[in-house]
N, C-alpha and C positions, 0 to 999 in steps of 0.2 A: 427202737430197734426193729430193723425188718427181717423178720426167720422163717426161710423154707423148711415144712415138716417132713422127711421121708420116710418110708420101712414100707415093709410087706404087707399085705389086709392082715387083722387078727394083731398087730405089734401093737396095739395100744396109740397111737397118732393121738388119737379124737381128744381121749383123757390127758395125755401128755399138754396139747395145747391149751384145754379149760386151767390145768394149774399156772401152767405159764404166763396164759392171758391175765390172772390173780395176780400173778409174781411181776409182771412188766409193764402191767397195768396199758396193753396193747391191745385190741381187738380179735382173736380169732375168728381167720376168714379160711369157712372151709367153701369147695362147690358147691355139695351135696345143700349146703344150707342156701347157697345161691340159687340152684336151680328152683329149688321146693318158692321161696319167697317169688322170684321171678313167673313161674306158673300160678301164683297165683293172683298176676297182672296182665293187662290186655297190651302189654310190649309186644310189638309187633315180635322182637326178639324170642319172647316167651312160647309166642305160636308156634313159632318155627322150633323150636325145641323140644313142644309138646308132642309136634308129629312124629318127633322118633323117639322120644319115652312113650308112648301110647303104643306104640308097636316092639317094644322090647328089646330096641336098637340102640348102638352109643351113638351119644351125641357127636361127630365130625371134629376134627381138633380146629377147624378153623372159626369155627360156629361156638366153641367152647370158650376161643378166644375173644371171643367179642362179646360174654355171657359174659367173662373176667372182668372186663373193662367194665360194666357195668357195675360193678360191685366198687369197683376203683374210684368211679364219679365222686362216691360219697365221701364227704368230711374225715368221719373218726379214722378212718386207715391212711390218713397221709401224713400224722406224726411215728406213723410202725404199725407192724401186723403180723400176725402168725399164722402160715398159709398151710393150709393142712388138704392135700389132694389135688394138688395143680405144683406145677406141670404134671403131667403124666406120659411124659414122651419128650424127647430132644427136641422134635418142632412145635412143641407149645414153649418148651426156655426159651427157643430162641426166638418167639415169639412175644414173651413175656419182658426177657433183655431188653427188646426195642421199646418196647411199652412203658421198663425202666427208666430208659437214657432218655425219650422221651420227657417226664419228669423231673429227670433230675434226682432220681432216686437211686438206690444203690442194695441190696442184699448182704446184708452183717453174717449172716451163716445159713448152711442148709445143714439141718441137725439129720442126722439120719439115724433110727433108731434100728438096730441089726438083730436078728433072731432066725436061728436055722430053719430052716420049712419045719424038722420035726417036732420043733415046739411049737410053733403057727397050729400044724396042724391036732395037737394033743388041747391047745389052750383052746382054740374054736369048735374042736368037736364035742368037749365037753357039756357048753352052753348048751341052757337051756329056758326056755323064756314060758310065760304065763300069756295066753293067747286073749285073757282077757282085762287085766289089770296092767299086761307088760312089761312087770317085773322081772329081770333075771337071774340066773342064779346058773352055777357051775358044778359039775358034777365031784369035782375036788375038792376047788377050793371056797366054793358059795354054796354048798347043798342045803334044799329046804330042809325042813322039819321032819316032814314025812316024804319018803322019796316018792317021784314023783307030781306032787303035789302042791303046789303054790302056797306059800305062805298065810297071803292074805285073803287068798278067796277059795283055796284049795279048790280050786282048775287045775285037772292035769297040766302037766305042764308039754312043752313040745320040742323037737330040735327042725329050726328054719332050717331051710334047704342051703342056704349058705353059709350055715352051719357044716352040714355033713362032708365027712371026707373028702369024695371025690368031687363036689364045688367046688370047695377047699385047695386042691392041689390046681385045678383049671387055672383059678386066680393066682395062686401060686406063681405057674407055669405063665401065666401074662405080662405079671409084675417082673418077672427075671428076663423076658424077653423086652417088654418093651419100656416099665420104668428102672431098672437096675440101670440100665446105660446111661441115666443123669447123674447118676454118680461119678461116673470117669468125664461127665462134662464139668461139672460143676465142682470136682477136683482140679481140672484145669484152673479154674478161675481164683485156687487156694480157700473155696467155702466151707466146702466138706468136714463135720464135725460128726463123726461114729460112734455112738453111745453104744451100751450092748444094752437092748432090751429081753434079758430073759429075767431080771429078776422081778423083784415086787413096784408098783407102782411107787413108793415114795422112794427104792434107791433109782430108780430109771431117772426121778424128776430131779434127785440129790444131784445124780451124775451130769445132767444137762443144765442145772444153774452152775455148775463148778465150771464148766467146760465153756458156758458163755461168757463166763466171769473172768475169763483168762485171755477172749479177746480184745486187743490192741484199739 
């Protein structure tokens, strides 16, 4: 089975694919794990990518496309895979389509997990992480022992700046401008499968193995 992951930052994606990847016994392929692996090769590809992570700039969508392909070469993703972070934009799909029909491959569903900004933003501003163990924990629903304070090594703990609110809404504000619109592409195509992500992590995953199990 090949599955596009969609939703907003803060929706839970990353988590949703490790169960899935468990449950369909498919690979989870995100970028972020792409790029990280790729810099740390002397691919001519990987240099070029470095130069605009090193300076705090997104990588080009046409340069991201041929990062994709590279992850593609390999073996385990060519019986399925769960893409988590790609496309991010209309002309990376349609970028990706061609790279599709190229193969011979096809897209079984683009899952998209949906959650209003105010819960994005209530769910990520709570986090809070241990700066030196890396542990996290939530101010609701994960609190340490002693507030504040790390569990295991009682390190204050911290809130990442993209954590905080007004990050928080930027990304927000990017995601609705320029990935929201793969949704009315990729509805064209009859892919589009909307889960609601505001509850708990295992009704999100209940609701998205029901929903894949009912494709034809």
């Amino acid at each position: 089975m090949r599955i596009i992951l969609m939703g907003p930052p803060g929706v839970g994606k990353g988590t949703q694919a490790v169960t899935l990847e468990s449950h369909l016994n498919v690979p989870h392929v995100s970028t972020g794990d792409i790029f990280r692996a790729l810099l740390r090769t002397e691919d001519p590809i990987g240099i070029e990518v470095r130069k605009y992570l090193d300076h705090g700039l997104l990588v080009p969508d046409e340069l991201t496309n041929q990062v994709v392909t590279t992850r593609f070469r390999e073996q385990d993703v060519h019986k399925g895979f769960i893409f988590d972070g790609y496309p991010r934009n209309v002309f990376q799909a349609e970028s990706f389509d061609k790279f599709l029909k190229e193969h011979n491959w096809t897209i079984d569903a683009v899952v998209n997990i949906a959650a209003p900004d105010e819960d994005i933003i209530k769910r990520l501003s709570g986090r809070r992480v241990c700066p030196t163990c890396g542990k996290t924990y939530h101010l609701e629903s994960n609190k340490p022992k002693v507030d504040t304070l790390c569990d295991v090594d009682q390190t204050p703990l911290i809130q990442r700046e993209d954590d905080k609110p007004e990050t928080i809404k930027k990304r927000l504000a990017i995601y609705h401008d320029q990935t929201k619109p793969l949704i009315e592409y990729y509805s064209k195509q009859g892919l589009v499968i909307t889960i609601d992500g505001t509850g708990t992590i295992e009704k999100t995953h209940d609701l998205t193995i029901k929903a894949l199990g009912e494709i034809k």
